[in-house]
C-alpha positions as CSV (number, residue, x, y, z in Angstrom):
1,X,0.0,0.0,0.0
2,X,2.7,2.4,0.5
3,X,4.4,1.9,-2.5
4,X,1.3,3.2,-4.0
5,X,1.1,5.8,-2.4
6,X,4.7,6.5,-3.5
7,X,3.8,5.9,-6.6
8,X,0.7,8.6,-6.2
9,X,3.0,11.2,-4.9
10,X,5.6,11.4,-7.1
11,X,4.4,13.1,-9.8
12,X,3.8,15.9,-7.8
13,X,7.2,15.6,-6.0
14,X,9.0,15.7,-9.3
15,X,6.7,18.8,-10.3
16,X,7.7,20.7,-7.2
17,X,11.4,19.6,-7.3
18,X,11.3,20.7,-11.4
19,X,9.7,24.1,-10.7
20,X,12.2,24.9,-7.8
21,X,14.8,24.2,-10.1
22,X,14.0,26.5,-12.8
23,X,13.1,28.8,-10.6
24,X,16.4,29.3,-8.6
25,X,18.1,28.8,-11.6
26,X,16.4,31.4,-13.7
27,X,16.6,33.8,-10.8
28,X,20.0,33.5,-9.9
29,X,20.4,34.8,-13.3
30,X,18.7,37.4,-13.8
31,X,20.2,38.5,-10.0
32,X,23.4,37.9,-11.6
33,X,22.8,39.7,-15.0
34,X,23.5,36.4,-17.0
35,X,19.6,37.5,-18.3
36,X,19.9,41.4,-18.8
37,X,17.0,43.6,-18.1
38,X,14.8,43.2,-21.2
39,X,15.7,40.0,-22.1
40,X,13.0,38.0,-23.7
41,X,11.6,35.3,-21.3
42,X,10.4,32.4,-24.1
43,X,8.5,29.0,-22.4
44,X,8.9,26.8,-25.3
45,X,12.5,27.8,-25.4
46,X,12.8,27.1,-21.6
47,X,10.8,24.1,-21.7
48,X,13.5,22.4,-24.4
49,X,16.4,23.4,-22.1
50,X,15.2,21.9,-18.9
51,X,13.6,19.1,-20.6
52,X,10.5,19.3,-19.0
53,X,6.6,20.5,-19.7
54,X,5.9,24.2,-19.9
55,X,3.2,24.0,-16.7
56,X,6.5,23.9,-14.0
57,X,8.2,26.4,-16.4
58,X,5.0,28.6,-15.7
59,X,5.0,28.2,-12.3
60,X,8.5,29.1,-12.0
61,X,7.8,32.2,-13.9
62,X,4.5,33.3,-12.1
63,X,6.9,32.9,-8.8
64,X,9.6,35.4,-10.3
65,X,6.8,37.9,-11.7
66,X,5.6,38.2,-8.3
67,X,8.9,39.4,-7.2
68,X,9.2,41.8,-9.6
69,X,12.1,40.0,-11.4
70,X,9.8,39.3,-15.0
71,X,7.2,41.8,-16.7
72,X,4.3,40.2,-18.9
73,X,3.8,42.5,-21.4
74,X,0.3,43.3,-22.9
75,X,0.8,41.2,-25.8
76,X,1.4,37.9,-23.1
77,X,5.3,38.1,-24.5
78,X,7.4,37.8,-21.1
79,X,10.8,39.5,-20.2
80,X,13.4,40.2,-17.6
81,X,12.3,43.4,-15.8
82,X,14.1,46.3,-16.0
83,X,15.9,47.7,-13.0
84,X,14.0,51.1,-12.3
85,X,17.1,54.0,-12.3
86,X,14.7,56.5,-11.7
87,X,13.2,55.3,-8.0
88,X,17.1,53.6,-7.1
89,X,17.3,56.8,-4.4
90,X,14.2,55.3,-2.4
91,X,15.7,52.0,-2.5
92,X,19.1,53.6,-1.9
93,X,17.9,54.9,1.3
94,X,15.7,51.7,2.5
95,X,19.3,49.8,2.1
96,X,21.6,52.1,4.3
97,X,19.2,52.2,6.7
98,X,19.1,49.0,7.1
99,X,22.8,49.0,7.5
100,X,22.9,51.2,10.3
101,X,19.9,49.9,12.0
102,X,20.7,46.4,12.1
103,X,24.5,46.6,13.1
104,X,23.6,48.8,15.9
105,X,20.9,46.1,17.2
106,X,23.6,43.7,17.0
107,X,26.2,45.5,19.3
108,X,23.1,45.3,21.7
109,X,21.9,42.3,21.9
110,X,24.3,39.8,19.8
111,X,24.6,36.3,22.0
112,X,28.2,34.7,21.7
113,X,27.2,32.0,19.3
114,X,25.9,34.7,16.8
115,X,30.1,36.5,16.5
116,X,31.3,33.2,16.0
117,X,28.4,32.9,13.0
118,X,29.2,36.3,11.8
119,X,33.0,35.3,11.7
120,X,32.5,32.2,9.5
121,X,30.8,34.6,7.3
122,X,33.4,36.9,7.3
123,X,36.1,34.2,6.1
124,X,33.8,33.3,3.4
125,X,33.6,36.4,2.5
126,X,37.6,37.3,2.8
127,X,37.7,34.6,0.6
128,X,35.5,35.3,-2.1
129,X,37.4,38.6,-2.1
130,X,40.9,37.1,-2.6
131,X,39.7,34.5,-5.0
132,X,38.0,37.4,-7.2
133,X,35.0,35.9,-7.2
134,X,32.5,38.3,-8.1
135,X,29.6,36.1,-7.2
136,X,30.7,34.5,-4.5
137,X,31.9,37.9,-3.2
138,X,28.3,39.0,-3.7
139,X,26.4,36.0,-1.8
140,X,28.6,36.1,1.0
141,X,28.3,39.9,1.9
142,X,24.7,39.0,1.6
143,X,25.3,36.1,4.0
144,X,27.5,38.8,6.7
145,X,25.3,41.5,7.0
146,X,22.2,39.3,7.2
147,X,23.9,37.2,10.3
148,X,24.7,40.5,11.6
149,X,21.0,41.2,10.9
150,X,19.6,38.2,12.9
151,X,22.1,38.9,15.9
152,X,19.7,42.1,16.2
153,X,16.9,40.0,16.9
154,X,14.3,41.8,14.8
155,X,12.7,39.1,12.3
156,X,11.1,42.0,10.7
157,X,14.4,44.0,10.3
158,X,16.0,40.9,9.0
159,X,13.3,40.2,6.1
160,X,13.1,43.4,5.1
161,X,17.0,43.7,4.8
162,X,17.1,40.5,2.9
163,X,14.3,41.6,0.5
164,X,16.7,44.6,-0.2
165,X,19.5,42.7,-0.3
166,X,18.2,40.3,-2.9
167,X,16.9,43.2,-5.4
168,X,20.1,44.9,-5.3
169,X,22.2,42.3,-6.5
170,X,22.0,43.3,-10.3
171,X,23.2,46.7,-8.6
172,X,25.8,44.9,-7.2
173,X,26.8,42.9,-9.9
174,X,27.3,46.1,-11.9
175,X,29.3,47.5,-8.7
176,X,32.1,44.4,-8.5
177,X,32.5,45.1,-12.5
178,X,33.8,48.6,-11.6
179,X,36.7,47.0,-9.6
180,X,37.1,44.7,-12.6
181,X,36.5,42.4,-9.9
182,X,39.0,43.2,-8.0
183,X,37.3,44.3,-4.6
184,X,40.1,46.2,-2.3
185,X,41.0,44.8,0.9
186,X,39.8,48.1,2.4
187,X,35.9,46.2,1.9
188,X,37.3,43.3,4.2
189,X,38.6,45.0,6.8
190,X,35.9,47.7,7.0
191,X,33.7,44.3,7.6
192,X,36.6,43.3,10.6
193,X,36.0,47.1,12.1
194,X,32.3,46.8,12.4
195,X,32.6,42.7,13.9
196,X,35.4,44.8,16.7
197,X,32.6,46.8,17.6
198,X,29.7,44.6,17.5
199,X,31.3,42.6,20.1
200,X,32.6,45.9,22.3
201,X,29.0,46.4,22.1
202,X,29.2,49.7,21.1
203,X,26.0,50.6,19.4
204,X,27.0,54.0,18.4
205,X,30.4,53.2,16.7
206,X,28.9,50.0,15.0
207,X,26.0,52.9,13.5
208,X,28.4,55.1,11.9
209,X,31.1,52.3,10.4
210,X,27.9,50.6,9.0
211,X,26.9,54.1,7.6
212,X,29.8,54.9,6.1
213,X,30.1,51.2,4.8
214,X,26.6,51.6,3.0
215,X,27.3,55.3,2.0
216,X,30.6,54.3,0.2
217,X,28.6,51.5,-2.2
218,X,25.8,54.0,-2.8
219,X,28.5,56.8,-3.9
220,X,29.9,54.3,-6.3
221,X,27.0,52.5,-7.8
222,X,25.9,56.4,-8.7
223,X,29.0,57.2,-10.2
224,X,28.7,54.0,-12.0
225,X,25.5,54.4,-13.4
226,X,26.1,57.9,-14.5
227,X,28.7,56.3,-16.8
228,X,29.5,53.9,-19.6
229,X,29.0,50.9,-17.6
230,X,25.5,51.7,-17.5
231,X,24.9,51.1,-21.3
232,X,27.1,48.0,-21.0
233,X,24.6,45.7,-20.5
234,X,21.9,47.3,-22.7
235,X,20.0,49.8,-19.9
């Protein structure tokens, strides 16, 4: 009887597995600009590279559209959403707040466990940095901030700071290309600096080196957009 009931279930268990699959893998590039912003989304096309029906590929897609990573045009044709220049200074500001906000909750109420988390994330990071990894580099910043994020103990902080996180990593992507890559150690140990004063618990110094932290990547994504890079990938 239970192989039956196996046998029921995995249809549905391959479906699920198929749409996640297509669905982190399709997102991961648009994050990533691998899919630039106006790139034509095609099912049929998708369908024959995953080698699967179009009704997981659909899925898949209504998942991203709901995040604002796809646009279905009025004629039902489907493409990579473009990355809206003209609202970036509202999203700018969302994102160093967040900076400053959850660094300072974690000088205050970080638990011993959580530095040792935050330091694991830091090596990862260090290392994505001296491997020149631009990808890596980008996940694991993602991955510091937001354990220094849940050291603050506000799930709603945390989200929120995720959420932002996640959207600006075509942002970021262009940002690593102006270093060719090449990050400067300076990004490392401003990362040490701010660790030093979570742990002194000092809330007000772990503020203002997250502050100036955030306000450094805004100053150079700006510059970066006002400039040829911008038209690089087709914006």
């Amino acid at each position: 009887m239970s192989d039956t009931t196996d046998n029921n279930q995995n249809p549905e268990r391959k479906r699920g597995s198929g749409v996640k699959m297509v669905y982190d893998l399709l997102r991961d590039e648009i994050l990533d600009l691998v899919l630039k912003p106006g790139s034509p989304i095609d099912e049929v096309q998708l369908a024959e590279r995953f080698n699967m029906s179009r009704t997981p590929i659909r899925e898949a897609l209504v998942r991203l559209s709901g995040e604002g990573l796809i646009d279905t045009l009025p004629n039902r044709s489907t493409m990579v959403s473009q990355i809206d220049f003209l609202n970036m200074h509202t999203y700018f500001d969302a994102l160093k707040l967040m900076y400053r906000v959850t660094t300072q909750l974690a000088a205050k109420n970080h638990r011993p466990e959580d530095l040792e988390i935050i330091h694991q994330r830091q090596a990862e990071f260090a290392k994505a940095v001296e491997a020149q990894d631009a990808l890596a580099m980008i996940a694991t910043n993602a991955a510091f901030h937001l354990a220094i994020a849940e050291a603050g103990r506000n799930p709603y902080f945390t989200s929120l700071f995720k959420r932002l996180l996640d959207e600006g990593r075509r942002i970021l992507r262009l940002y690593y290309q102006s270093y060719n890559d090449r990050l400067p150690k300076r990004f490392v140990d401003e990362h040490e600096e701010m660790i030093a004063a979570i742990t002194a618990r000092d809330t007000e110094l772990s503020e203002r080196l997250a502050a100036e932290h955030a306000e450094q990547i805004v100053d150079q994504v700006q510059k970066l957009l006002v400039g040829q890079d911008r038209l690089e990938i087709g914006l």
